[in-house]
HTML snippet that shows the backbone in 3Dmol.js (N, CA, C, O; Angstrom):
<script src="https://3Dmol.org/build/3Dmol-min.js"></script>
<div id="view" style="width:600px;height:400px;position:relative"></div>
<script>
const pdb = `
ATOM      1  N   UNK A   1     183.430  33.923  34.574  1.00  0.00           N
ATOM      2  CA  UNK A   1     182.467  34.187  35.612  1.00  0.00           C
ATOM      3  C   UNK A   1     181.310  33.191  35.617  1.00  0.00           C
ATOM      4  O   UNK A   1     180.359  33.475  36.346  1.00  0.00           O
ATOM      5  N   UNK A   2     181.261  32.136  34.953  1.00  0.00           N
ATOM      6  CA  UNK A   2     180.520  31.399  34.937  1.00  0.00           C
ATOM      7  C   UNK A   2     180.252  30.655  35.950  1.00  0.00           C
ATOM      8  O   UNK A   2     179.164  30.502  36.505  1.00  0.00           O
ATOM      9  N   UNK A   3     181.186  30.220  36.174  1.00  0.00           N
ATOM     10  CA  UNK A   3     181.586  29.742  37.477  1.00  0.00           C
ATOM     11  C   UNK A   3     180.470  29.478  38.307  1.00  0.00           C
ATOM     12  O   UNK A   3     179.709  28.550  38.581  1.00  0.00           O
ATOM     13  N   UNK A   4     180.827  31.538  38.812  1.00  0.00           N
ATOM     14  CA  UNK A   4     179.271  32.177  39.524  1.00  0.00           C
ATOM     15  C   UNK A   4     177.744  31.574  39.284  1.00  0.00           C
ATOM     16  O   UNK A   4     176.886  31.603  40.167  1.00  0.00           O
ATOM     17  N   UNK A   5     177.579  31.150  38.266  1.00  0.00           N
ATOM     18  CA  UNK A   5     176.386  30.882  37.586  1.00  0.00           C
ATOM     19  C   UNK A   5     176.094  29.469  38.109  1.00  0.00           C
ATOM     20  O   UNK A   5     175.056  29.097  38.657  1.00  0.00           O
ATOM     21  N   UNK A   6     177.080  28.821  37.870  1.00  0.00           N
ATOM     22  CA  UNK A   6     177.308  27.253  38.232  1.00  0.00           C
ATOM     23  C   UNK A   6     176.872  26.794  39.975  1.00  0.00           C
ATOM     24  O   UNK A   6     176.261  25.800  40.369  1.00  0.00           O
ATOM     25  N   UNK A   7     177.333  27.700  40.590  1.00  0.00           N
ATOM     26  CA  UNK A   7     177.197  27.887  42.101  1.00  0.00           C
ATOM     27  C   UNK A   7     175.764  28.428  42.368  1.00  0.00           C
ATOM     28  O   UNK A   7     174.839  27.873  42.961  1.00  0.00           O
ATOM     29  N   UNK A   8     175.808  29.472  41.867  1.00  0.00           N
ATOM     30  CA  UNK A   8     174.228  30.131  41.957  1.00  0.00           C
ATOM     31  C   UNK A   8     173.036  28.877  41.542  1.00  0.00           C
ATOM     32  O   UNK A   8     171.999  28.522  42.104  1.00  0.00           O
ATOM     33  N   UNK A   9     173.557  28.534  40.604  1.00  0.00           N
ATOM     34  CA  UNK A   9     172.094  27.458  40.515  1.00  0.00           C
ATOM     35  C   UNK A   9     172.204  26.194  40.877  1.00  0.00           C
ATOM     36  O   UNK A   9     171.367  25.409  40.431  1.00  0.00           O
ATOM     37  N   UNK A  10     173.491  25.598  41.961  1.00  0.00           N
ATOM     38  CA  UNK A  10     173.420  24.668  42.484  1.00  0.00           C
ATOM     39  C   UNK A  10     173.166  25.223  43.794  1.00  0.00           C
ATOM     40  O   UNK A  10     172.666  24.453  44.615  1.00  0.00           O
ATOM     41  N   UNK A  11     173.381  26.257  44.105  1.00  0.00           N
ATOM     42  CA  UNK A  11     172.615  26.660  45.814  1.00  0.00           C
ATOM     43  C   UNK A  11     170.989  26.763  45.392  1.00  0.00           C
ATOM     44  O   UNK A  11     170.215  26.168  46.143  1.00  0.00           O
ATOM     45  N   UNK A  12     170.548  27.318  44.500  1.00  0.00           N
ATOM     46  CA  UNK A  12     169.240  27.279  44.416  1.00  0.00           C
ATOM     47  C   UNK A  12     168.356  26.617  44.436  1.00  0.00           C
ATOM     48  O   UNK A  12     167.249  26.906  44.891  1.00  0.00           O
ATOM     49  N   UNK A  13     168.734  25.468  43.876  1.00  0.00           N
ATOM     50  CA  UNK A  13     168.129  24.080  44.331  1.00  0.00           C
ATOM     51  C   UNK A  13     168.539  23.252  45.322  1.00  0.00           C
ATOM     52  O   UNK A  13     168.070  22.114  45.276  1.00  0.00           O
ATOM     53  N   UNK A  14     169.276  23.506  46.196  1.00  0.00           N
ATOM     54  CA  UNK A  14     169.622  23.166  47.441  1.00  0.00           C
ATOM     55  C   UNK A  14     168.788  23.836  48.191  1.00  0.00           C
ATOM     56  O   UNK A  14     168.114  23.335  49.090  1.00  0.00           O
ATOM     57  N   UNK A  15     168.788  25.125  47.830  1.00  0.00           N
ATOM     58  CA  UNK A  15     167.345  25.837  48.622  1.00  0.00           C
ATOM     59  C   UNK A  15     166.283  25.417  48.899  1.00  0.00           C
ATOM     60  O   UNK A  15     165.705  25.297  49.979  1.00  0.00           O
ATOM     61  N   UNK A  16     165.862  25.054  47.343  1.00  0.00           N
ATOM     62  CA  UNK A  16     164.661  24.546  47.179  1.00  0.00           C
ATOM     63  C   UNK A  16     164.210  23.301  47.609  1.00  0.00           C
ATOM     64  O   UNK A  16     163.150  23.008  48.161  1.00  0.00           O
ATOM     65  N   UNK A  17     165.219  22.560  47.262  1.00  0.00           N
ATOM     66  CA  UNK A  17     164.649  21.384  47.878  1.00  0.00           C
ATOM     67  C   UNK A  17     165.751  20.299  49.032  1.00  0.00           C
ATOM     68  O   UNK A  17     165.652  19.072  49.013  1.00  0.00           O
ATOM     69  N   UNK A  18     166.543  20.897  49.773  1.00  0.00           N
ATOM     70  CA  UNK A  18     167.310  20.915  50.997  1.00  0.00           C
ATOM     71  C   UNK A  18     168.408  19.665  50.039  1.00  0.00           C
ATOM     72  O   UNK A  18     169.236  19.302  50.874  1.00  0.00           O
ATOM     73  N   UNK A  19     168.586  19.212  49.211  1.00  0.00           N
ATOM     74  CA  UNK A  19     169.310  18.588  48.583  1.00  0.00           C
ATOM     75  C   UNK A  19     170.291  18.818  47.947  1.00  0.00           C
ATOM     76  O   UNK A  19     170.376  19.898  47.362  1.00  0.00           O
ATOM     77  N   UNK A  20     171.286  17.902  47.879  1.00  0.00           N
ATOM     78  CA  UNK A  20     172.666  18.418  46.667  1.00  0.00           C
ATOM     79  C   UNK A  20     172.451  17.971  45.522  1.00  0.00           C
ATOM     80  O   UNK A  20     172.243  16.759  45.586  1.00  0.00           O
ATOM     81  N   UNK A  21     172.377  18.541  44.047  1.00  0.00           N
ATOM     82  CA  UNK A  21     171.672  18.352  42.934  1.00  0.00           C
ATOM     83  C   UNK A  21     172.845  16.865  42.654  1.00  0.00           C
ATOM     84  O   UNK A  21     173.849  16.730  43.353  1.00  0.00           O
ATOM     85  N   UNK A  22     172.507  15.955  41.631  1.00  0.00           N
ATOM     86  CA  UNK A  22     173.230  14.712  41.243  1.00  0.00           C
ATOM     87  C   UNK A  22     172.301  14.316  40.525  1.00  0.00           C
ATOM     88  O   UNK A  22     171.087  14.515  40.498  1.00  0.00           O
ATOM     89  N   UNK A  23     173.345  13.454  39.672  1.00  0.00           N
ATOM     90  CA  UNK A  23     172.804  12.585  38.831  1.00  0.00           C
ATOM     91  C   UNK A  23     172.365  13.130  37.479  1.00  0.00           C
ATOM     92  O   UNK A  23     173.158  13.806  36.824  1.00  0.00           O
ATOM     93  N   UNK A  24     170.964  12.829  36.966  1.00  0.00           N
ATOM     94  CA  UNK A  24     170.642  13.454  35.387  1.00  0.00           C
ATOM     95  C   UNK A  24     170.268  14.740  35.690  1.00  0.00           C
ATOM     96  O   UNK A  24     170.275  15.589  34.798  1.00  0.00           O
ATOM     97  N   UNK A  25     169.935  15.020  36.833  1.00  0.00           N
ATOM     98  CA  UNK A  25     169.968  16.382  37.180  1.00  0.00           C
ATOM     99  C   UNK A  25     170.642  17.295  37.251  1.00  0.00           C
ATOM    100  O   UNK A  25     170.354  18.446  36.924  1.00  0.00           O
ATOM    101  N   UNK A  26     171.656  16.891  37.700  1.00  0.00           N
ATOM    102  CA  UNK A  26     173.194  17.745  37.499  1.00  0.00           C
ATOM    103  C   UNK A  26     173.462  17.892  36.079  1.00  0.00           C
ATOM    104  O   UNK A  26     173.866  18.956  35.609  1.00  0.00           O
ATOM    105  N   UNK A  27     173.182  16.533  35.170  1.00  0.00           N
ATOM    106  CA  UNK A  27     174.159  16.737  34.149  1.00  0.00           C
ATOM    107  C   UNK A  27     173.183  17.374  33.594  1.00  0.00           C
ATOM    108  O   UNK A  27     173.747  18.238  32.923  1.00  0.00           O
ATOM    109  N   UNK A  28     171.752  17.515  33.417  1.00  0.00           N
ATOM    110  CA  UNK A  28     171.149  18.153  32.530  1.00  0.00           C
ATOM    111  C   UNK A  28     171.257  19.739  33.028  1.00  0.00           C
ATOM    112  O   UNK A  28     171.853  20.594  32.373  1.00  0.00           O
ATOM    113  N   UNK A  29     170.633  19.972  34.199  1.00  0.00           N
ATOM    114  CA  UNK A  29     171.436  21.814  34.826  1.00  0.00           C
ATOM    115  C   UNK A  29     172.535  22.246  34.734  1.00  0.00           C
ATOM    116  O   UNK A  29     172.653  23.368  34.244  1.00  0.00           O
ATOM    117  N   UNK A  30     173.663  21.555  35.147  1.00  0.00           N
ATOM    118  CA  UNK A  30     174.664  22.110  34.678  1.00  0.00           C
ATOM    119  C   UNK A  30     175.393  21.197  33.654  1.00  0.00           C
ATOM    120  O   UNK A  30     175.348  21.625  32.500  1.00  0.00           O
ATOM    121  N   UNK A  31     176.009  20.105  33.826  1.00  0.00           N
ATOM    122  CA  UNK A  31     177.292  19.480  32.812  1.00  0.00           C
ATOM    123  C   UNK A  31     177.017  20.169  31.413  1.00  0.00           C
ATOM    124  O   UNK A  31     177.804  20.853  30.759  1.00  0.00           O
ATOM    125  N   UNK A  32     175.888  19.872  31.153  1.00  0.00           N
ATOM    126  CA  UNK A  32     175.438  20.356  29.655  1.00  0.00           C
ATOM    127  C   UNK A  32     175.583  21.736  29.183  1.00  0.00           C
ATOM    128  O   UNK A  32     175.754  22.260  28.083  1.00  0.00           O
ATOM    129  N   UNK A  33     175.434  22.222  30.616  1.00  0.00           N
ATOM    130  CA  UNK A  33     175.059  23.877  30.065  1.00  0.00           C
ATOM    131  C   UNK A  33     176.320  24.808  30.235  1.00  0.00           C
ATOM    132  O   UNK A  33     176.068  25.973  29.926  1.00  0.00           O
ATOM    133  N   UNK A  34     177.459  24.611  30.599  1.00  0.00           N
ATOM    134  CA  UNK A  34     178.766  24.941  31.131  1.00  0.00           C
ATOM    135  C   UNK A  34     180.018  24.101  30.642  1.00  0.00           C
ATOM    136  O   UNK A  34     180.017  22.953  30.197  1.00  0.00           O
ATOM    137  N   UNK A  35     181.270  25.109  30.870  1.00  0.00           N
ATOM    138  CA  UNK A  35     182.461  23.715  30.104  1.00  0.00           C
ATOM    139  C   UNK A  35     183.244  23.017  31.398  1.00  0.00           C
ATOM    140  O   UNK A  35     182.989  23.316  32.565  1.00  0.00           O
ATOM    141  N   UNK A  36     183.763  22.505  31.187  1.00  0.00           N
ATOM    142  CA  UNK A  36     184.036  21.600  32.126  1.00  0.00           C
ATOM    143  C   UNK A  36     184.861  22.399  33.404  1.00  0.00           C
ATOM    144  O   UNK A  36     184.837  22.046  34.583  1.00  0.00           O
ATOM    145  N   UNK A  37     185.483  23.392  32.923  1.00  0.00           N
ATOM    146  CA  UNK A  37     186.159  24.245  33.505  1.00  0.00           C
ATOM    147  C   UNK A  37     185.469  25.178  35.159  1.00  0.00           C
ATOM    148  O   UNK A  37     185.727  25.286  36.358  1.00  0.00           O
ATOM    149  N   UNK A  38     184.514  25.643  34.151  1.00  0.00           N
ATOM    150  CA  UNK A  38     183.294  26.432  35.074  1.00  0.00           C
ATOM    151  C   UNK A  38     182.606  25.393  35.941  1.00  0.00           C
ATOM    152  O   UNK A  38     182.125  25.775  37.008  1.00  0.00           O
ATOM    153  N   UNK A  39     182.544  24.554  35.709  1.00  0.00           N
ATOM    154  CA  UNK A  39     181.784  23.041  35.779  1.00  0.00           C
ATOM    155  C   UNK A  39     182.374  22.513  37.435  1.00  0.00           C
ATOM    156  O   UNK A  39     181.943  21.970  38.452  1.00  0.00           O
ATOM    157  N   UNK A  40     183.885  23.209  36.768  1.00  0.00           N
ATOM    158  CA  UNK A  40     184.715  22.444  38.392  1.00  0.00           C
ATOM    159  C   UNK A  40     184.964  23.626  39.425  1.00  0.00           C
ATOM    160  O   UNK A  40     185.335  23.392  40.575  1.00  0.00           O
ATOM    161  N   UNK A  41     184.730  24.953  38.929  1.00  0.00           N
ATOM    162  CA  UNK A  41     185.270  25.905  39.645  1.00  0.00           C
ATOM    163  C   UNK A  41     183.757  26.268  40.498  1.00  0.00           C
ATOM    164  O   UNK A  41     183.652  26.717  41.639  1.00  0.00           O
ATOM    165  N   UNK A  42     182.723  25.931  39.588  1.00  0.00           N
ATOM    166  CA  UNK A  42     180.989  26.073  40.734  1.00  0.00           C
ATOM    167  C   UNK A  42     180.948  25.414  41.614  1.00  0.00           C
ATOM    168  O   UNK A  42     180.453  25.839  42.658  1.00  0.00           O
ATOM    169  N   UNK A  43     181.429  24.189  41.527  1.00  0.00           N
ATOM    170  CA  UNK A  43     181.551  22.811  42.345  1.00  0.00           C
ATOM    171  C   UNK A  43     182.123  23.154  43.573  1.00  0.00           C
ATOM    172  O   UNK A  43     181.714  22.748  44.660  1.00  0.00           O
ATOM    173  N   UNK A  44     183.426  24.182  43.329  1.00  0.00           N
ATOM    174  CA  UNK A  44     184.657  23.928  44.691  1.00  0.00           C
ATOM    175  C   UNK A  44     183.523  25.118  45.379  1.00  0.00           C
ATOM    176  O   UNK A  44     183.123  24.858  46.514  1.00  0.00           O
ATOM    177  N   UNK A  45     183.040  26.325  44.753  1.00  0.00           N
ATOM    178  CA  UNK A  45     182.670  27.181  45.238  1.00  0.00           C
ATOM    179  C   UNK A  45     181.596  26.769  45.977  1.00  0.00           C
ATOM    180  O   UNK A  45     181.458  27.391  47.031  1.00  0.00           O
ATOM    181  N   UNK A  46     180.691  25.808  45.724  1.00  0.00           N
ATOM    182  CA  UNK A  46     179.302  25.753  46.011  1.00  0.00           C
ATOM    183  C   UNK A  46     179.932  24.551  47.007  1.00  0.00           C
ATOM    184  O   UNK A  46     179.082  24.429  47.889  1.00  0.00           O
ATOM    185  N   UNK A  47     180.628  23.951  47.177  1.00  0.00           N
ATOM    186  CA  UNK A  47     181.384  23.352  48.824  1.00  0.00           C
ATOM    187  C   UNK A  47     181.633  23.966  49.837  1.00  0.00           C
ATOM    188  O   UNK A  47     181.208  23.944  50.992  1.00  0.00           O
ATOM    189  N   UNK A  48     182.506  24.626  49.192  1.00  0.00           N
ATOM    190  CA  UNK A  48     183.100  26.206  50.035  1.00  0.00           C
ATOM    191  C   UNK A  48     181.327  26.832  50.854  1.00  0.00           C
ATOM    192  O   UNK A  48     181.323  27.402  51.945  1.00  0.00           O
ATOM    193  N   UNK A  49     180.239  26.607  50.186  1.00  0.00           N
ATOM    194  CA  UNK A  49     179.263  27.138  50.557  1.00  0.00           C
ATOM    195  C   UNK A  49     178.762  26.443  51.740  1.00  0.00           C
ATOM    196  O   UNK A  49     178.524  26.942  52.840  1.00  0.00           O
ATOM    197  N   UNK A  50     178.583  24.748  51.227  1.00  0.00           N
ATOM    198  CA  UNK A  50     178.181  23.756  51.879  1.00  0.00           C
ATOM    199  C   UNK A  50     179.060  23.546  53.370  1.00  0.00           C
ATOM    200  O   UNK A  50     178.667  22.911  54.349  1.00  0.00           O
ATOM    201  N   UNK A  51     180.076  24.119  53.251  1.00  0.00           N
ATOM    202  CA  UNK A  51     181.068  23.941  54.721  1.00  0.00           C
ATOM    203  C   UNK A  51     180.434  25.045  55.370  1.00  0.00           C
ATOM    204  O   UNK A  51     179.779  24.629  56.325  1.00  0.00           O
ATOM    205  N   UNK A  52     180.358  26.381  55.226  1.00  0.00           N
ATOM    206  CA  UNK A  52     180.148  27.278  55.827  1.00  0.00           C
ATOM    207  C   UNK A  52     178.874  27.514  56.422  1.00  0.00           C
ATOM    208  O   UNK A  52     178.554  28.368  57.249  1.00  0.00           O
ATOM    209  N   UNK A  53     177.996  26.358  55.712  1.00  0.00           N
ATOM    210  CA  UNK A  53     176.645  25.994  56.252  1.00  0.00           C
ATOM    211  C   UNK A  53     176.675  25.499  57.338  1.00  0.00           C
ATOM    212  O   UNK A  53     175.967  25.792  58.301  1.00  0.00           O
ATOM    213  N   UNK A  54     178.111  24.119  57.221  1.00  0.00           N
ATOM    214  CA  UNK A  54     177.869  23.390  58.619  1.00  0.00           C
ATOM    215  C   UNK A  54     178.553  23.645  59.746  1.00  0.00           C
ATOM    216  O   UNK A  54     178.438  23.092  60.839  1.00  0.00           O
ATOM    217  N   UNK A  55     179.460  24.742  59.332  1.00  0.00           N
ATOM    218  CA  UNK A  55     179.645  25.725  60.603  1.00  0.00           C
ATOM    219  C   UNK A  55     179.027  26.279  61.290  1.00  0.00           C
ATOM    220  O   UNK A  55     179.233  26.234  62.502  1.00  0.00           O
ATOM    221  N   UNK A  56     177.758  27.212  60.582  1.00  0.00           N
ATOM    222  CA  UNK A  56     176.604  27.674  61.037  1.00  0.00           C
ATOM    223  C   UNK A  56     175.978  26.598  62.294  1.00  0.00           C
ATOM    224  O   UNK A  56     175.785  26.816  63.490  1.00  0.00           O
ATOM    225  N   UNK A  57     175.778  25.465  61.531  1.00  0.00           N
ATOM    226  CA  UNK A  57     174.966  24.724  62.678  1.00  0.00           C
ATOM    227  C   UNK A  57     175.247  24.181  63.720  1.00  0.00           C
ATOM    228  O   UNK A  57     174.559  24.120  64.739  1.00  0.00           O
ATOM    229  N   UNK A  58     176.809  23.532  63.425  1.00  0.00           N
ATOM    230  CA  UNK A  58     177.374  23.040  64.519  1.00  0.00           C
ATOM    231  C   UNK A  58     177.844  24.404  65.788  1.00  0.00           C
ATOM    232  O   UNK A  58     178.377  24.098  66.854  1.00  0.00           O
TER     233      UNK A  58
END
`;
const viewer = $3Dmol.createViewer("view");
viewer.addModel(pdb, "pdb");
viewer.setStyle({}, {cartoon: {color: "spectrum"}});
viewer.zoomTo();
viewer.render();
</script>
């Protein structure tokens, strides 16, 4: 379920600051803090998020 966690705090700072997290930022929020596994399954989820955003707008 980590996963969840992985997604949750990459939407949150997308919130916060209208951006997709990258770079030492990513790796220090998540790469570090998660296994690689959870790592890839937050990722697809938090896309899955990012599409459904730009459905919204378009």
């Amino acid at each position: 379920m980590s996963e969840n966690k992985v997604f949750h705090h990459m939407k949150m700072y997308y919130r916060a600051t209208g951006r997709v997290m990258q770079g030492p930022i990513f790796i220090r929020e998540v790469a570090m803090r998660f296994s690689k596994d959870e790592v890839v399954e937050g990722i697809l989820l938090f896309n899955e998020y990012l599409d459904e955003q730009r459905k919204g707008v378009s």
